[in-house]
BAVOMAR-442922 format. One record per residue: residue in three letters; x, y, z of N, C-alpha, C, CB in turn. Coordinates in steps of 0.001 Angstrom, whole numbers, plus 500000, padded with zeros to 6 digits. Glycine has a CB too. Layout:
<sites>
ALAXYZXYZXYZXYZ/...
</sites>
This chain:
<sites>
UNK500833498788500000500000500000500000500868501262500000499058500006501225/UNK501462501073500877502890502493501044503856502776499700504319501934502429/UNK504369501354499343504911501884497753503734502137496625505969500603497017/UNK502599501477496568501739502394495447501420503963495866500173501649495199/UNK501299504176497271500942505938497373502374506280496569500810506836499406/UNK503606505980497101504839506338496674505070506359495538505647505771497080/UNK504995505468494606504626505371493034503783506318492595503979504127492631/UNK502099506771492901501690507311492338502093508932492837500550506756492261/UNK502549509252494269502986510676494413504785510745493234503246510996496607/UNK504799509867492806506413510061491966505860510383490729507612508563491793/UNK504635509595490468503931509972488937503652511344488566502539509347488769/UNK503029511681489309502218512979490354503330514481490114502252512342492627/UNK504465513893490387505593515006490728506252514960488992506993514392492317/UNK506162513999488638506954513337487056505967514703485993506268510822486483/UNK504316513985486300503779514425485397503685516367485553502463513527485383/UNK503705516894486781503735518145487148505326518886486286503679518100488969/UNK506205518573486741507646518646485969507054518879484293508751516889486216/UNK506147517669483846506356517964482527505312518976482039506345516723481739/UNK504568519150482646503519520487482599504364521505482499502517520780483908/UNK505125521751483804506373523209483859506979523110482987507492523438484948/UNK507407522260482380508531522419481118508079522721479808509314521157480870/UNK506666522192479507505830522513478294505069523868478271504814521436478136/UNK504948524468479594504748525694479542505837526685479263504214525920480557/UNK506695526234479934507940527436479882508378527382478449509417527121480973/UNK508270526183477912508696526263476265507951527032475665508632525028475427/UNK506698527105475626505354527377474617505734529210474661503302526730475516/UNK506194529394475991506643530881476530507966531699475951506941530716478083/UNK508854530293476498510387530607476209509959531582474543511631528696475996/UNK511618532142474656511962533004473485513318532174472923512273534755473971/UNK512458531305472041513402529781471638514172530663470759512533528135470716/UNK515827530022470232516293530812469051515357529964467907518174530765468798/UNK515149530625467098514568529815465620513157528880466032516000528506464906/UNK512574529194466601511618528766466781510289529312465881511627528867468005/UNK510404530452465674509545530700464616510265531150463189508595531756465115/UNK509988530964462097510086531581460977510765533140461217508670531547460368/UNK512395533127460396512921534293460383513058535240459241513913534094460796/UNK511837534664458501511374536065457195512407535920456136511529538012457830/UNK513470534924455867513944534616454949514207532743454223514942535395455290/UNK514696532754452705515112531655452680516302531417452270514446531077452183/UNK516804530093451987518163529738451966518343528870450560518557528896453364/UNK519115529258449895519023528135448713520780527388448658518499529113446881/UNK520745525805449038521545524760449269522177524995447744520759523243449731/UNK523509525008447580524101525205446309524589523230446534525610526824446201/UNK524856522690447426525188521331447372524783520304448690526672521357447148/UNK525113518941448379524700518348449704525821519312450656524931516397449787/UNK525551518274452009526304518458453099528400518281452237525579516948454489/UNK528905519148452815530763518976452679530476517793452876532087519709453805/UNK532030517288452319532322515867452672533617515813453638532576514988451286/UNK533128515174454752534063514989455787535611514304455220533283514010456888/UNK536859514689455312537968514121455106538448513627456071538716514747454628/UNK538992514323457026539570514038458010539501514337459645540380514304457596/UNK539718513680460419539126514647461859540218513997462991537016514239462457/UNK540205514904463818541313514656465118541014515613466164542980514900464717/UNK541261515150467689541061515665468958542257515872469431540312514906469806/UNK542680517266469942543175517635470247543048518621471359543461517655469507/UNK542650518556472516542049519413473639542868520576473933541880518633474934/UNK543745520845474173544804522123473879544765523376473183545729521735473285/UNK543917522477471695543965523758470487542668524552470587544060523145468757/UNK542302525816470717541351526262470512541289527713469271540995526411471854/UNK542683527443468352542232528158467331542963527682466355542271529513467459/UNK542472528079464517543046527641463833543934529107463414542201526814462955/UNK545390529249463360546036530241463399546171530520461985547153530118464159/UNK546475530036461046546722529705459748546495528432458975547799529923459657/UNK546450528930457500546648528012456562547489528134455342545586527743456225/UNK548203526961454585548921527224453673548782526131452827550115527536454048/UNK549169525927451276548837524666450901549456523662451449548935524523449742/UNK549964523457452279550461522248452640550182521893454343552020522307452224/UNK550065522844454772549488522632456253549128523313456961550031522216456984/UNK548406523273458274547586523611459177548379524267460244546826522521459583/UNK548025525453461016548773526098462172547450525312462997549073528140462229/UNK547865525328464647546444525474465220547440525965466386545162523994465408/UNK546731526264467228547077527128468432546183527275469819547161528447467887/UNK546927527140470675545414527003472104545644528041473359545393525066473135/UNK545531528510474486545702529236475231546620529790475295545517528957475951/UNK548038529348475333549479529473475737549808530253474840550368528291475820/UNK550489531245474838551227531734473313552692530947472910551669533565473420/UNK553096529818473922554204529848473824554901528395472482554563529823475445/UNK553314528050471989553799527205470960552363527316470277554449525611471421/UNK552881526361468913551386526318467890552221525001467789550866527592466196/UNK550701524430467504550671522949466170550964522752464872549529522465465858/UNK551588522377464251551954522546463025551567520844462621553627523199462871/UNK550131520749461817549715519598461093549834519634459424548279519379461514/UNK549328517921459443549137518473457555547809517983457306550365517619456135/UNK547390517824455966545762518078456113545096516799455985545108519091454953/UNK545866516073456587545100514951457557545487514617458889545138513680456988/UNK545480516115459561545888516097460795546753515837461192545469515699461333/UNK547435514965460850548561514394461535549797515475461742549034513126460691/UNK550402515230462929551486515730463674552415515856462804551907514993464759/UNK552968517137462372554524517323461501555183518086462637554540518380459771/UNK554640518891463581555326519945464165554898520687465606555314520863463158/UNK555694520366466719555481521159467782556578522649467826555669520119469055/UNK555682524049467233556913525364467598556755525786469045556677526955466601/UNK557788526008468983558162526977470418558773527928470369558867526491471397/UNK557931528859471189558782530171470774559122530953472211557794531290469633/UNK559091529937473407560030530337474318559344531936475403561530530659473213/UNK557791531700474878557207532926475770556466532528476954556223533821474971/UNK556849533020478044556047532787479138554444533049479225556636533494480050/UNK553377532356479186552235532858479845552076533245480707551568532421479964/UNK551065534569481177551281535221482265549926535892482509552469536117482152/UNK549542536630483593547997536968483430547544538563482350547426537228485269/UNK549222538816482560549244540229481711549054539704479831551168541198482096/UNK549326538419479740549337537675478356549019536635478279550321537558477756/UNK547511536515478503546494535292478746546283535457477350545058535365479887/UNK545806533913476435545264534015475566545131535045474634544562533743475893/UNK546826535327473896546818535863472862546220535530471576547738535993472782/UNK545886536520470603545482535933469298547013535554468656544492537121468289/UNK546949534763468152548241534197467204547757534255466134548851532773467361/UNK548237534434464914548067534540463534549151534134462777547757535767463186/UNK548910533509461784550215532908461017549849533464459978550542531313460848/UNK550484533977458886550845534361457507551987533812457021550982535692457357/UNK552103532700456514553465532130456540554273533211455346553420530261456073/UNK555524533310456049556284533078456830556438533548458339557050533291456229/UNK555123534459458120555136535645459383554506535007460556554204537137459034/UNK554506535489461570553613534763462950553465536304463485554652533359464311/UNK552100536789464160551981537754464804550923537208465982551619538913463901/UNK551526538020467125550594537087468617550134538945468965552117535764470536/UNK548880538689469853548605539919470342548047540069471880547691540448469412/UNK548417540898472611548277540551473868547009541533474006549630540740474844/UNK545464541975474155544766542672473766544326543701474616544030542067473324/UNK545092543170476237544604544134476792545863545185477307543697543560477834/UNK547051544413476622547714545550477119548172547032476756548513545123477329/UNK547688547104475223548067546286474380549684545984473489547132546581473680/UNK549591544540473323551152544310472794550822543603471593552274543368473829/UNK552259543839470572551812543091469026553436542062469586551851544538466869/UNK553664540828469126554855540016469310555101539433467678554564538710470584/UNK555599540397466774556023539620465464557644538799465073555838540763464400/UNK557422537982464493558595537158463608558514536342462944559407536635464061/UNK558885535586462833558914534481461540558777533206461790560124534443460780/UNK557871532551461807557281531031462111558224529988462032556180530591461133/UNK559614530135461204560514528847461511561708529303462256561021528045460146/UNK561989530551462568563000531467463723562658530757464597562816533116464143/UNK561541531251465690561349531120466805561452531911467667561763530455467054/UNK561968532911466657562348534379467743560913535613467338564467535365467078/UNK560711536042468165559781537098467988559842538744468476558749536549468552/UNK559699539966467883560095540852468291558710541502468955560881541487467299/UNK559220542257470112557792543148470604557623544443470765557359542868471787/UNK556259544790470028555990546300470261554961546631470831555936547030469231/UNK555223547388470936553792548297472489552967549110471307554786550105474251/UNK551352548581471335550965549801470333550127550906470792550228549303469170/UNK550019551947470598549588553187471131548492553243470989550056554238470732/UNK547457552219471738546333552225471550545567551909472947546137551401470478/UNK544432552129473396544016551395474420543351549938473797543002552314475269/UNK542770549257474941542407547981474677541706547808473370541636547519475717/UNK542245546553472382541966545756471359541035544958471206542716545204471164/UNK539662545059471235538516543988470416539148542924469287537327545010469457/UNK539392543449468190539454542209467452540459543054466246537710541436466929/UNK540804541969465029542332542020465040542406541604463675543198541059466158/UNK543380542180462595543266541935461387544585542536460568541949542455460995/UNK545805541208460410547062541772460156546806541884458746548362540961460608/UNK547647543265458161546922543223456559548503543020456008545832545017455824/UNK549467543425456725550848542857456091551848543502457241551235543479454260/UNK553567542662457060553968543547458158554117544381458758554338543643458340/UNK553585545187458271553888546593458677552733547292459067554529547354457626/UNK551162546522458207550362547233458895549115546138459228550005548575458078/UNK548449547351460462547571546400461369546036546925461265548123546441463060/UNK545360546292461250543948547160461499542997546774463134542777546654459958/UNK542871547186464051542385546446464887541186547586464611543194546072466352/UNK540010547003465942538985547417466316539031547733468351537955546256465627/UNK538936549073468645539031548812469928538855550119470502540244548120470301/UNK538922550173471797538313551553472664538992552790472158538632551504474417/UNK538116553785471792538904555117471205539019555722472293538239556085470096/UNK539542557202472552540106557832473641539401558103474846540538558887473261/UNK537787558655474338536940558494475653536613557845476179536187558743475826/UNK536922556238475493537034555350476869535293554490476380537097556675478873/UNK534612555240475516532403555201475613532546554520474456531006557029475414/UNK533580554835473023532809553959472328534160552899471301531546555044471321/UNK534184552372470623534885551686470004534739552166468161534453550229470511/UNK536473551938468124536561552037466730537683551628465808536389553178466522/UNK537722551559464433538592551137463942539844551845463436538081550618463270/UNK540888551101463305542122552236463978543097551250462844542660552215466327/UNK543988552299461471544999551697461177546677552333461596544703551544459820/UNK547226550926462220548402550897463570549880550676462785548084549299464886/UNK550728551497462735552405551071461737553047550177462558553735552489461441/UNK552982548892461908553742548130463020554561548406463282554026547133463025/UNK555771548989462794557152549209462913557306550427464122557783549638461368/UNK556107551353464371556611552072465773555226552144466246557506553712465714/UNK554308550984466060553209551412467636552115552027467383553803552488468790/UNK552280553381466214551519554467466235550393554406465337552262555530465993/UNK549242555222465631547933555127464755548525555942463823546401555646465350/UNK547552555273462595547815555983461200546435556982460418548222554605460107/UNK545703556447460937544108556405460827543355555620461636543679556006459617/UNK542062556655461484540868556229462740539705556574461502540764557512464651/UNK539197555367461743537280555307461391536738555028462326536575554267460393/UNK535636555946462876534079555668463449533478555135462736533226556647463774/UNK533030553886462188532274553276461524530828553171461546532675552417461603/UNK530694553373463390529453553752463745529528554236464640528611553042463829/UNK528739555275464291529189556803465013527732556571466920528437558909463157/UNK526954556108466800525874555568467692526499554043468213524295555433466762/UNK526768554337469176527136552988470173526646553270471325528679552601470442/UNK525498552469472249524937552433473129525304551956474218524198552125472878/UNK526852550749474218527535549945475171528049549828474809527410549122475713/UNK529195550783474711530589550769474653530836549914472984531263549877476215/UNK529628549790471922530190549331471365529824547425471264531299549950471825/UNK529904547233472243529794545851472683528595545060472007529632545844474212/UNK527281545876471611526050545707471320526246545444469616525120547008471869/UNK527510546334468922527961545950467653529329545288467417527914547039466928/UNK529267544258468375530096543290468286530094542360467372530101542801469178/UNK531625542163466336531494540827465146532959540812465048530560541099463381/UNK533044540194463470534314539643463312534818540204462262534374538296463213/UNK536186540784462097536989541610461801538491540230460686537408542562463605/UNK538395540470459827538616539592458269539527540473457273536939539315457343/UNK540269540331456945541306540962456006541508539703454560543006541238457090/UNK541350539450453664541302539265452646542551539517451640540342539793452485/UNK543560539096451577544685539530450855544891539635449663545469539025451072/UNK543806538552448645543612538693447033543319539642446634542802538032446417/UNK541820539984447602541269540684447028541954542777448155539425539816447045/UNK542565542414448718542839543521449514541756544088450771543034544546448496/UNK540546543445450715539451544371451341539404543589453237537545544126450146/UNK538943544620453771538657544074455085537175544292455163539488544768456296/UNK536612543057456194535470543275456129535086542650457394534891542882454944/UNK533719543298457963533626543465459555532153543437459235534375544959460487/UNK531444541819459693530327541122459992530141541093461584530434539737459357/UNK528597542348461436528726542048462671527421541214463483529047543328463224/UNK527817540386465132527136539433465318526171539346465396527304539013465882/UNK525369540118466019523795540393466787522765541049466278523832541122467936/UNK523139541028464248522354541737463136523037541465461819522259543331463374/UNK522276541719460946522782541306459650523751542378458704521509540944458877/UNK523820543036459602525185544721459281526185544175458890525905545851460727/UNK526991544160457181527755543953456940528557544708456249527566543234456744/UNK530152545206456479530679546531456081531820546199455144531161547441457344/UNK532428546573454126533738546342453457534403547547453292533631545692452157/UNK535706547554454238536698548580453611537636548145452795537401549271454507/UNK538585549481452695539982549167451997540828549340452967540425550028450780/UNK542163549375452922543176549326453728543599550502454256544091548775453193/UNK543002551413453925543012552968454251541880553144455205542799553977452893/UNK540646552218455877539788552279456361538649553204456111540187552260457194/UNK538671553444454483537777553993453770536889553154453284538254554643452906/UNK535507553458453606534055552215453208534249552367452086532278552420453578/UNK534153551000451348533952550770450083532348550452449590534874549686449808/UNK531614549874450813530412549482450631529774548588452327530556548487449130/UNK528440549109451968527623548132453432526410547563452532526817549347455170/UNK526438546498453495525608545391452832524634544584453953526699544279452087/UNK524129543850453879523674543179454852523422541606454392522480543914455336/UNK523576540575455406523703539335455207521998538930455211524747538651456353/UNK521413537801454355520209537525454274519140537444455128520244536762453881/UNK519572537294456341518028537413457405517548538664457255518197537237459182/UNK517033538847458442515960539746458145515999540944459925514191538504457782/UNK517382540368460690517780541067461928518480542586461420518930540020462837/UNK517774543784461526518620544547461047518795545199462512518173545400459739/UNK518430544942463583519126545786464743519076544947466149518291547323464957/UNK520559545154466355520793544470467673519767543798468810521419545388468308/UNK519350543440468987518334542844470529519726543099471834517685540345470367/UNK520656542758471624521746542815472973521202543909473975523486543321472484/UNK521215543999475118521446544565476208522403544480477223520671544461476605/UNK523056545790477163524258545505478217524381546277479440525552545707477593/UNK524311545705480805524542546135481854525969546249482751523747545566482306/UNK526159546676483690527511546523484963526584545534485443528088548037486289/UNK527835544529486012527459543693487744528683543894488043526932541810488014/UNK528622543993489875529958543993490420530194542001490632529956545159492166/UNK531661542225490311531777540730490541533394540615490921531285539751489065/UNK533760539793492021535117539719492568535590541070492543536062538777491804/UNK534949542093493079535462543496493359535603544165492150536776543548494087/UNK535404543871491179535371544786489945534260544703489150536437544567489080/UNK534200546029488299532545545721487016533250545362486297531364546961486203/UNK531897544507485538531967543526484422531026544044483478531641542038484815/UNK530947544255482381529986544639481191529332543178481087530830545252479609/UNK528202542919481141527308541511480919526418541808480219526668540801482057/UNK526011540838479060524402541430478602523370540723479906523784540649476618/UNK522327541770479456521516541433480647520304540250480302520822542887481190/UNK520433539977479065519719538608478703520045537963477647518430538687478540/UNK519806536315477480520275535603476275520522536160474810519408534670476128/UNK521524536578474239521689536533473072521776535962471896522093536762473098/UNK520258536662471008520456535919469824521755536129468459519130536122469304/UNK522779535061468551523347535237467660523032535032466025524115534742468074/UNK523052536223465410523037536044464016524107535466463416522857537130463433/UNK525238535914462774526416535273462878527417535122463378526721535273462397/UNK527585533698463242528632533289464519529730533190464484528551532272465061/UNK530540533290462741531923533256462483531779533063461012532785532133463290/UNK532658534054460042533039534219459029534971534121458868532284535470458749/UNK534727533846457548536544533999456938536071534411455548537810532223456865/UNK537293534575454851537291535423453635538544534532452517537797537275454166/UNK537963534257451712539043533447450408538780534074449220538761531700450038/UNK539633534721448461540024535015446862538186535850446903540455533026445428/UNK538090536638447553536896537438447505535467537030447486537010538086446538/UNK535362535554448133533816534867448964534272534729450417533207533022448344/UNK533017535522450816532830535178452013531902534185452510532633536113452501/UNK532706533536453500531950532072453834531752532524455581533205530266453446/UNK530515533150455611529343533316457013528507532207457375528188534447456775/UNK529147531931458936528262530534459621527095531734460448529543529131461132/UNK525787531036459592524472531855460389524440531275461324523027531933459875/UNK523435531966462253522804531160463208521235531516463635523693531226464387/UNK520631531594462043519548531335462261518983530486460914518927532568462662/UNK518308530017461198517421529190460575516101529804459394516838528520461814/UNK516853529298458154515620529987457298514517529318456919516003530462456091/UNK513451529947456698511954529371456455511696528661455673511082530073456209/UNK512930528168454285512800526606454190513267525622454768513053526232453324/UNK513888525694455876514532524633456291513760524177457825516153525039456345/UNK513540523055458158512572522669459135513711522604460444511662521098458690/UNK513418522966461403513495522847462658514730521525462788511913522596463275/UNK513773520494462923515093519366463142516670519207462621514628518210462633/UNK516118519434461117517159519604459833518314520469460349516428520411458415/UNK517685521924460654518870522913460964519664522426462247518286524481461240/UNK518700521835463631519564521682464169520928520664464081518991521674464913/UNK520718520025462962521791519130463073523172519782461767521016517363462715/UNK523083521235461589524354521396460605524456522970461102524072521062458620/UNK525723523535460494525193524724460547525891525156459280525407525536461879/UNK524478526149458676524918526820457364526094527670457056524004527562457026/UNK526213527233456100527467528267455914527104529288454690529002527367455506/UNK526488530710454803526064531754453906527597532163452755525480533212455053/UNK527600532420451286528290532225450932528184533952450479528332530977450293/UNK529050534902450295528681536042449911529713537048448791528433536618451200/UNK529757537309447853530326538915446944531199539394447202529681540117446946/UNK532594539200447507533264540224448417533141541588447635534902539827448750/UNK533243541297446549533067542331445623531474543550446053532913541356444029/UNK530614542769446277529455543969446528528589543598447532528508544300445271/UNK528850542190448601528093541658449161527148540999448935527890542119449605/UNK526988540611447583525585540001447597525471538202447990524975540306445961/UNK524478537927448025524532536537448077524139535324447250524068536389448910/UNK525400534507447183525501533721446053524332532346446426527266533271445826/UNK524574531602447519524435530525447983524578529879449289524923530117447398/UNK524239528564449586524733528092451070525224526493450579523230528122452503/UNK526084526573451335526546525178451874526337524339453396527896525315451753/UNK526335523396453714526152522813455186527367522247455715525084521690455263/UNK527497522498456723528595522077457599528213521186458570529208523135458235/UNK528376520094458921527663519564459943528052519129461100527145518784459596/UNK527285519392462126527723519127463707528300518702464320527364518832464292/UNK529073518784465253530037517288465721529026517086466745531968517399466428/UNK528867516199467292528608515750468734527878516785469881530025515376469281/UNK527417517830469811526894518999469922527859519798470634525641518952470500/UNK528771520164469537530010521302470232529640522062469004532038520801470496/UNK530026523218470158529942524386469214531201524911468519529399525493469937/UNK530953525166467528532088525913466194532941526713467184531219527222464743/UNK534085526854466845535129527936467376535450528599466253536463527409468085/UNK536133528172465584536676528712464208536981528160462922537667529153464393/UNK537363528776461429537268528400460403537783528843459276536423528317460341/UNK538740528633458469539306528646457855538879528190455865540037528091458730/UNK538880528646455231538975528018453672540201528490452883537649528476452738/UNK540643527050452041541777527149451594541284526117449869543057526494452926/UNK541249527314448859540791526704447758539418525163447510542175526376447343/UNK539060524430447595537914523407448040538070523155449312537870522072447343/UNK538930523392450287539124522770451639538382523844452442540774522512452121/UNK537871523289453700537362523862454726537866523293456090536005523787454571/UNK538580524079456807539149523683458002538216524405459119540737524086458053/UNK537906523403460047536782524013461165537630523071462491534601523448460768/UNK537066524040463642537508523554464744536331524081465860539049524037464964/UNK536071522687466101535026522743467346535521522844468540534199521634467486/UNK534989522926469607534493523014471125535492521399471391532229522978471429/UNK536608521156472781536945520627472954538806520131471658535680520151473277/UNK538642520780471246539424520255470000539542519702469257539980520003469910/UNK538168519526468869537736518573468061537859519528466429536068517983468658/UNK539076519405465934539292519490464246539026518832463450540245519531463788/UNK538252519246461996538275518256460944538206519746460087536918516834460831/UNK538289518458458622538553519033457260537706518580456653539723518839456600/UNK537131519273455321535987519139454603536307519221453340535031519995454908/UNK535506519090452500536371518898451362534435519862450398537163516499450967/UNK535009520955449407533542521414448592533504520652447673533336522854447965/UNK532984520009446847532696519293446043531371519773444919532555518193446828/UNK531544520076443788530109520322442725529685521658443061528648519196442996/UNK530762522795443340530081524124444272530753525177442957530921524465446450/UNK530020526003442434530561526950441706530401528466442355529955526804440377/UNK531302529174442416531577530613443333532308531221441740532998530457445230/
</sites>
C-alpha cells in the first residue's frame, strides 16, 4: 500500500515537471523557433568529411597554407603545426612565458610571418614562424577587440577610442606602435560598442577588410586605408541588435554583461580570393526545425558587393559548438568546442 501511494505521488511530481517544462517552452523566446522572414538556397549536399582529430589544447586555427595547418590554444608559447590529415609534423616553440598580463593571445600565422597579440595591454609580438624568435611592440592604443594583420607593417584592429564610451577602427604602423588612421564606423554605440560586436577579416587577394557584425545582419567592406567601400547586409531579416548591456559587480570589479540571452546572428566568418563564407545562426523558412539543428549553414557572399551567392552545410560534431574556420581553395578547416578538428572537402560548388 505504502509503495503504490509512493509510486503514484512520483507519477504525480513526474507528470507536474512535465507540465512546467511545456509551459515554459510554449513561453520561452526559443532561438529559431519561429520563421525568420527569409530563405536559403543549398548550392550542394552536406561537405564531405575528410579528416578529423582531437586535440584538447587547440582552441584556434592560426593559419593556413597549401600544405598545412597552424592550430594554436591558450598558451602563446607554441602552435601545432599539422598536415591536412591532421597528423602531427610539428610542435613550435617560441620560448614565451604565459602570464595573466598575456592570457590568451590571438596568434596569427601568415606564413612566413607569425603575429601574437596581447589585447589588453596592448602588445603586438612579430617574427617568423621557423626562427622562433619574435620581436615586441607596444601599440599606442588602448584595449583591442578584434584584430586583422593586413601585412607587416600594417595592422587594422577594432578597439576603445580615447573616451574610453565607444569603440573604433584604427589603422596601427607596426614598425613604431603608432595610429595611422581612425574610422568611426558607427558613430551611435549604446555599450561601449559591445552591442555591435562581430568579426573583423582581412582578405589579401582581394585587399578588402570586412567586419560582419554578430547580433544583426550589418555587413561593412573597407579598403586598407579604412575607407568604406560598401555596406551590405547578410540575408536574414535582423537589422538591429536585441543585445542589452549592463555593469554587475563581481570579485570586486565591474563587468559589462548582457543582461539577457543573446540571439546570435552570425557566429563566424573567413574570407578566400573574395567569397565570404558566414556561419548563420539562424534558421531559414525553408529549412525545418530538426534539419537545421543538426548542421550549421554556411552563407556564401560577393566580396566584391556583398551580395549573396548561395549556402553550403557544415555539419555538427557531437553537439560542440564551432570555434573557428578557415577556407583554403575546396578545403574547409573548422575547429570545434573541445578540439575537436576536421577538414571538409567542397565538392560540385561553383563561386
Amino acid at each position: 500500500m505504502v509503495r503504490s501511494k509512493l509510486f503514484l505521488i512520483l507519477i504525480g511530481f513526474l507528470a507536474f515537471a512535465i507540465v512546467v517544462v511545456v509551459f515554459m517552452l510554449s513561453f520561452a523566446e526559443l532561438p529559431n523557433k519561429e520563421n525568420n522572414g527569409f530563405t536559403r538556397n543549398y548550392l550542394s549536399d552536406p561537405v564531405e568529411l575528410k579528416f578529423e582529430s582531437i586535440n584538447k589544447l587547440v582552441s584556434r586555427i592560426s593559419g593556413v597554407t597549401d600544405s598545412c595547418i597552424y592550430l594554436s590554444g591558450q598558451h602563446p608559447g607554441w602552435v601545432l603545426k599539422v598536415d591536412y590529415k591532421l597528423s602531427k609534423i610539428d610542435t613550435l616553440r617560441y620560448g614565451i612565458e604565459g602570464s595573466t598580463s598575456l592570457r590568451d593571445p590571438a596568434i596569427i600565422i601568415d606564413y612566413p610571418n607569425i603575429y601574437m597579440y596581447a589585447t589588453d595591454i596592448p602588445l603586438m609580438l612579430k617574427g617568423n614562424v621557423d626562427s622562433f624568435i619574435v620581436d615586441t611592440m607596444r601599440l599606442r592604443t588602448a584595449v583591442i577587440t578584434r584584430t586583422a594583420q593586413i601585412s607587416p607593417d600594417k595592422l587594422i584592429i577594432r578597439g576603445i577610442d580615447v573616451s574610453q564610451t565607444k569603440q573604433e577602427f584604427k589603422l596601427i604602423d607596426c614598425k613604431t606602435g603608432e595610429i595611422i588612421r581612425t574610422n568611426q564606423l558607427f558613430p551611435v554605440q549604446q555599450f561601449g560598442g559591445f552591442e555591435l560586436d562581430g568579426g573583423l577579416e582581412y582578405d589579401k587577394f582581394s585587399g578588402k577588410i570586412f567586419y560582419i557584425q554578430m547580433f544583426s545582419n550589418d555587413m561593412s567592406c573597407l579598403d586598407t586605408n579604412l575607407n568604406l567601400l560598401y555596406k551590405s547586409k547578410t540575408i536574414d531579416t535582423v537589422q538591429v541588435s536585441s543585445v542589452k548591456i549592463g555593469l554587475r559587480e563581481e570579485g570586486g570589479t565591474t563587468k559589462v554583461m548582457a543582461q539577457k540571452p543573446r540571439q546570435i546572428v552570425n557566429r563566424d566568418f573567413t574570407v578566400y580570393k573574395d567569397i565570404i563564407y558566414n556561419i548563420s545562426g539562424l534558421r531559414s523558412d525553408n529549412e525545418k526545425l530538426t534539419d537545421f539543428n543538426k548542421i550549421y549553414p554556411i552563407d556564401l557572399y560577393s566580396g566584391s558587393n556583398g551580395k549573396y551567392i548561395g549556402s553550403i552545410k557544415l555539419p555538427k560534431r557531437e553537439g560542440k559548438q564551432l570555434l573557428d574556420i578557415k577556407v583554403i581553395e575546396d578545403i574547409i578547416v573548422v575547429l570545434y568546442e573541445s578540439g575537436y578538428c576536421a577538414v571538409f572537402k567542397m565538392t560540385g560548388i561553383e563561386v
